[in-house]
C-alpha positions in Angstrom: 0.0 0.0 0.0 0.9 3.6 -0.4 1.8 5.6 2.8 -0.6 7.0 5.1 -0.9 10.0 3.4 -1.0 9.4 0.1 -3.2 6.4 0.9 -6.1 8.2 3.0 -6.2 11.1 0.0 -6.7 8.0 -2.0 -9.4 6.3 0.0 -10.9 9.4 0.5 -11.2 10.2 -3.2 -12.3 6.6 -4.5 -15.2 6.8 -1.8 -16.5 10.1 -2.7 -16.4 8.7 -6.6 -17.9 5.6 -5.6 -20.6 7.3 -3.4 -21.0 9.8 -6.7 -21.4 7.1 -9.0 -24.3 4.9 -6.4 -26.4 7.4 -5.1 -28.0 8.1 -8.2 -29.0 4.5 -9.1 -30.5 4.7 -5.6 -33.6 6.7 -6.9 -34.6 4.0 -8.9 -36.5 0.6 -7.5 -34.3 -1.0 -5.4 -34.9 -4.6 -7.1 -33.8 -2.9 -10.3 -30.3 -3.1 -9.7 -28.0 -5.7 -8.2 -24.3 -4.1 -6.5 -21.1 -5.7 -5.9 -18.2 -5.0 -3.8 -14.6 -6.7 -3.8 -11.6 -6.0 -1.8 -8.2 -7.8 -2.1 -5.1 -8.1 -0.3 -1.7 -9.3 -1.8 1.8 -9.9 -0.7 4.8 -11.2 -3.3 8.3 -12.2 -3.4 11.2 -11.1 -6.2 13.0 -14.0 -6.3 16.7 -13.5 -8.3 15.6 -9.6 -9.1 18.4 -7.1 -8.9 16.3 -4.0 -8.3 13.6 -5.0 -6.6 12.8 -7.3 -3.6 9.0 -7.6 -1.8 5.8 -6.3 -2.7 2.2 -5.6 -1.1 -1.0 -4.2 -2.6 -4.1 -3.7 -1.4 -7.4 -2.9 -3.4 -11.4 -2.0 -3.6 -13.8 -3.0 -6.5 -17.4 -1.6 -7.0 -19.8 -2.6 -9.5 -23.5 -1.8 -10.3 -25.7 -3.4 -13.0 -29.4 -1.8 -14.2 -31.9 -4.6 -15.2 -28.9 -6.8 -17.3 -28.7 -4.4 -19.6 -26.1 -1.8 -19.1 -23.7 -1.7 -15.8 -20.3 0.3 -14.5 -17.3 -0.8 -11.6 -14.6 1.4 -10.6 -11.6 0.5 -8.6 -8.7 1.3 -7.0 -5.5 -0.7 -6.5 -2.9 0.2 -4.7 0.8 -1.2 -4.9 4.3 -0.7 -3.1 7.0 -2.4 -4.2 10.4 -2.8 -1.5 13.6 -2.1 -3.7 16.8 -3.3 -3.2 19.2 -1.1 -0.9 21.5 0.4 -3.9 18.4 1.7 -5.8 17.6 5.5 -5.6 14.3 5.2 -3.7 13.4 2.6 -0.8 10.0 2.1 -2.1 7.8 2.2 -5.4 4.4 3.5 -4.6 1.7 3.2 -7.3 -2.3 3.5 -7.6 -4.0 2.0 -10.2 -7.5 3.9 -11.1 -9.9 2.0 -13.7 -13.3 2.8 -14.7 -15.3 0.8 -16.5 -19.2 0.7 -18.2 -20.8 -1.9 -20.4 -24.2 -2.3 -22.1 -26.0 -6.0 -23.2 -27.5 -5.7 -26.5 -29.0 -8.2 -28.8 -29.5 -8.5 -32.4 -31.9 -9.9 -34.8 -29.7 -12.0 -37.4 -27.2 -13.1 -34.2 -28.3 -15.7 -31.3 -27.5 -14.5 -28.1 -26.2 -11.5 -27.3 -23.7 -8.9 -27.3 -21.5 -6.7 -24.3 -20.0 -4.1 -25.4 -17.3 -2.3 -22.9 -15.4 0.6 -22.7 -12.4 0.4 -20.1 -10.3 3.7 -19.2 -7.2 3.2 -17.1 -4.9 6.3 -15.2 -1.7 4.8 -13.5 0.4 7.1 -10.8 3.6 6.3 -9.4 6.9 7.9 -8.1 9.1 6.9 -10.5 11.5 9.5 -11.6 13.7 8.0 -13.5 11.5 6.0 -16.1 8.1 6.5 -17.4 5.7 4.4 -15.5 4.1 7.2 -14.2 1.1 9.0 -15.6 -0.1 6.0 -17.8 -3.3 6.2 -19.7 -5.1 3.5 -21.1 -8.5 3.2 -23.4 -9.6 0.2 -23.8 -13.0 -1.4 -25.9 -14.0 -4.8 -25.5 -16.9 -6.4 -27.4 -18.0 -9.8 -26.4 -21.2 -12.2 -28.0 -22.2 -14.9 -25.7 -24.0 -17.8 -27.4 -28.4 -18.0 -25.8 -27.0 -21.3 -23.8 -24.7 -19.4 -21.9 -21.8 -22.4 -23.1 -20.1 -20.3 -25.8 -18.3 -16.9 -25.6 -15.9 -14.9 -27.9 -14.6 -12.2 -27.6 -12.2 -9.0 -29.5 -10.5 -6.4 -27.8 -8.0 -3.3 -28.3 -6.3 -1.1 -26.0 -4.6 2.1 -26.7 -1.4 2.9 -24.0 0.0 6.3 -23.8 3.6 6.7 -22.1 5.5 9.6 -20.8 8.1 9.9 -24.0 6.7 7.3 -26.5 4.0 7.0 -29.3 1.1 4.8 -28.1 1.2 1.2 -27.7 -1.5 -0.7 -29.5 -2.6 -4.4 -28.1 -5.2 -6.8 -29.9 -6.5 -9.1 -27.6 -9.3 -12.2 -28.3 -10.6 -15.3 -26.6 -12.4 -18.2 -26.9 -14.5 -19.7 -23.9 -16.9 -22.8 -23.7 -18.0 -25.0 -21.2 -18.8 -28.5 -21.1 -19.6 -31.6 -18.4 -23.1 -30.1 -17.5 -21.4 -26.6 -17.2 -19.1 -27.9 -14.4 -16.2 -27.2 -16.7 -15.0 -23.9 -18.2 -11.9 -23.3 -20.7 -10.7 -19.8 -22.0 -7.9 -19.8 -24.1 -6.9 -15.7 -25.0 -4.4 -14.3 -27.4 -2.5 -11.3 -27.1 -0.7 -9.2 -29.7 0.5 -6.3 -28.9 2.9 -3.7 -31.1 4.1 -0.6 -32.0 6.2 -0.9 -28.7 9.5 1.6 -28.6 12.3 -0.5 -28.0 14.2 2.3 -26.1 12.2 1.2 -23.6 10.6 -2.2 -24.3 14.0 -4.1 -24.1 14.4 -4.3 -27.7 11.1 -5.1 -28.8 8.9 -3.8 -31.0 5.9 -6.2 -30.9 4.8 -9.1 -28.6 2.8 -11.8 -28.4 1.3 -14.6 -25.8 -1.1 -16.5 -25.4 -3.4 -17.7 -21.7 -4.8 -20.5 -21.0 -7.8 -21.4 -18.3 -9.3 -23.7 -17.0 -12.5 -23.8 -14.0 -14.0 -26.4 -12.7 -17.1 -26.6 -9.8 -17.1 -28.5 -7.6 -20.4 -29.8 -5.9 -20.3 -30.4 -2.0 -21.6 -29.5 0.9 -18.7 -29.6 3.1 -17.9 -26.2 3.9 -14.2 -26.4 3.9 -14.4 -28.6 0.3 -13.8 -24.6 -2.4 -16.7 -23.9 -4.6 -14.1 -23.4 -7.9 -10.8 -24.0 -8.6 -9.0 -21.9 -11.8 -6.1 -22.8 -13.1 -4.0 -20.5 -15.9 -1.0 -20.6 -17.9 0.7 -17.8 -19.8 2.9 -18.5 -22.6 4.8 -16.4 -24.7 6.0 -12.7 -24.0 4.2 -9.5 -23.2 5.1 -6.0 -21.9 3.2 -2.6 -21.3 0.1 -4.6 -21.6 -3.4 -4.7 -20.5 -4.6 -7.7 -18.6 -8.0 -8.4 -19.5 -9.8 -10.5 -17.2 -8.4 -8.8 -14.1 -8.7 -5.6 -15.5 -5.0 -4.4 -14.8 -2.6 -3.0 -16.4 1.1 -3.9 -16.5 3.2 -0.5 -17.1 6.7 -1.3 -15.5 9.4 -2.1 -17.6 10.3 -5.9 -17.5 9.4 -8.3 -19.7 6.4 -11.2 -18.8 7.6 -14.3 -20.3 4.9 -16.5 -18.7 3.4 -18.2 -15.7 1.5 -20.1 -13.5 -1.4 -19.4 -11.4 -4.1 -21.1 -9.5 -7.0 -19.6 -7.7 -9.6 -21.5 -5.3 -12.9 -19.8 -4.3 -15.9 -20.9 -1.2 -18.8 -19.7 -1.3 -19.7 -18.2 2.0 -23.3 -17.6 1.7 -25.8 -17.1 -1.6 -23.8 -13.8 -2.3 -20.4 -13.7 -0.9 -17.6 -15.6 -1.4 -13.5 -15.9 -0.6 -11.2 -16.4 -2.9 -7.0 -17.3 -2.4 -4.7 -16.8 -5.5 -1.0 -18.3 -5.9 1.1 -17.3 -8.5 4.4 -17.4 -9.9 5.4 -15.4 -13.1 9.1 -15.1 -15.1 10.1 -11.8 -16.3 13.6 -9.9 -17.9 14.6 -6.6 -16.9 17.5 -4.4 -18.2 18.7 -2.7 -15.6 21.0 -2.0 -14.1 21.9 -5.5 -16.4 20.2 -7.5 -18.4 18.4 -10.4 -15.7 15.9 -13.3 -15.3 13.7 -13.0 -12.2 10.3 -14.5 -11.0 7.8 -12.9 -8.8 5.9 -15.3 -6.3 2.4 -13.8 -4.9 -0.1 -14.8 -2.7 -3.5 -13.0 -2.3 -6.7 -13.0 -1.4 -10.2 -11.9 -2.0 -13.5 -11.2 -0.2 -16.6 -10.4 -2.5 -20.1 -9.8 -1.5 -23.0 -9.2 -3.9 -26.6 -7.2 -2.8 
């Protein structure tokens, strides 16, 4: 997390959005929308890095949705990183703003129907020496969802502006079905991503990589026994990019070049729910020399629906 400071102003200012952006759906019937709230802990481990060493963020999620037919979330994620004892500054401190609203629509000629999203992204740090700081990101995502609710695909693009550098431009798209009496889900999601400047991309001026998931449920009535298990794999490299699923964006200057991660969820009650996430993921850096590193996280989530 950020320091006290800096993190109250933050808190302070996400609230006020968040109470902004709610109070007006308030007027309407209250069985007319449906709210959800997340908030998520993490700590990690740089294991081999010579720059950085620990990190911790902390974060809060909000969500509303009209009828199933148009919706917003916001969010805040906040993130410090421990550096090494030669580096210029003892700590990284970043927030992470998103803001998000999407509308269902159908059409005639098309089974099922259609999402279409429009993501913006604003990224603030104390870096002085690169340019991590002041990223913006714009991001539309258009998604069909076949009438059984088995079959989804979707097409993405995300526009990335950095202090000192054209724009980045990343193609993303997916495939998701499920099968086994929807107890089984697999996504598999491409990235592509180019126009990178290699001054500061470690050479590179496109990338590409490819995720795949897999979900299963599980059905038990043992409390301890998790409601879903995820596993995903990443393949392949990526840098300056935008995450998809988790909505986050990747704006510091090292190289992903794949991992491992597995997430198991319990459902508390009929609308809450605890999730723990291990990870591990492989990256390359340049400075102060060219380096291999992995980052090793553990987090966790709490979510509750109304």
């Amino acid at each position: 997390m950020l320091n006290s400071s800096k993190s109250t102003k933050s808190i302070q200012r996400f609230a006020c959005f968040v109470l902004a952006s709610t109070l007006p759906c308030l007027s309407f019937a209250e069985e007319d929308w449906k709210f959800n709230t997340a908030i998520n802990a993490m700590t990690g481990h740089y294991a081999s890095s010579q720059t950085m060493d620990r990190q911790h963020g902390t974060g809060i999620r909000m969500a509303g949705e009209y009828k199933q037919v148009w919706g917003w979330s916001t969010s805040l994620q906040t993130t410090q990183i421990k550096m090494m004892p030669l580096m210029p500054s003892p700590t990284q401190d970043q927030q992470n703003w998103m803001l998000s609203g999407y509308v269902h629509t159908a059409m005639d000629q098309v089974p099922g129907h259609w999402r279409l999203q429009l993501d913006g992204y604003q990224i603030h740090n104390n870096d002085t020496v690169g340019n991590s700081d002041g990223v913006r990101v714009l991001a539309p995502l258009i998604t069909w969802i076949a009438p059984t609710q088995a079959l989804k695909v979707d097409a993405g693009y995300a526009t990335s502006h950095y202090k000192g550098a054209s724009p980045h431009h990343q193609l993303t798209y997916s495939l998701g079905f499920g099968f086994n009496q929807y107890r089984d889900w697999i996504e598999l999601r491409g990235y592509s991503i180019s126009q990178l400047n290699p001054n500061y991309a470690l050479g590179q001026q496109n990338t590409r990589a490819t995720d795949f998931k897999i979900t299963h449920l599980l059905a038990s009535a043992t409390p301890w026994v998790p409601h879903a298990i995820t596993v995903n794999l990443e393949r392949g490299k990526k840098i300056y990019f935008l995450d998809v699923p988790t909505q986050t964006v990747y704006n510091l200057p090292m190289m992903h070049e794949g991992g491992e991660k597995i997430a198991t969820t319990w459902k508390l009650s009929s609308g809450s729910s605890l999730s723990l996430i291990a990870s591990q993921t492989r990256y390359r850096a340049e400075q102060p020399a060219t380096h291999h590193f992995k980052l090793k996280t553990l987090a966790t989530q709490f979510e509750w629906s109304w």
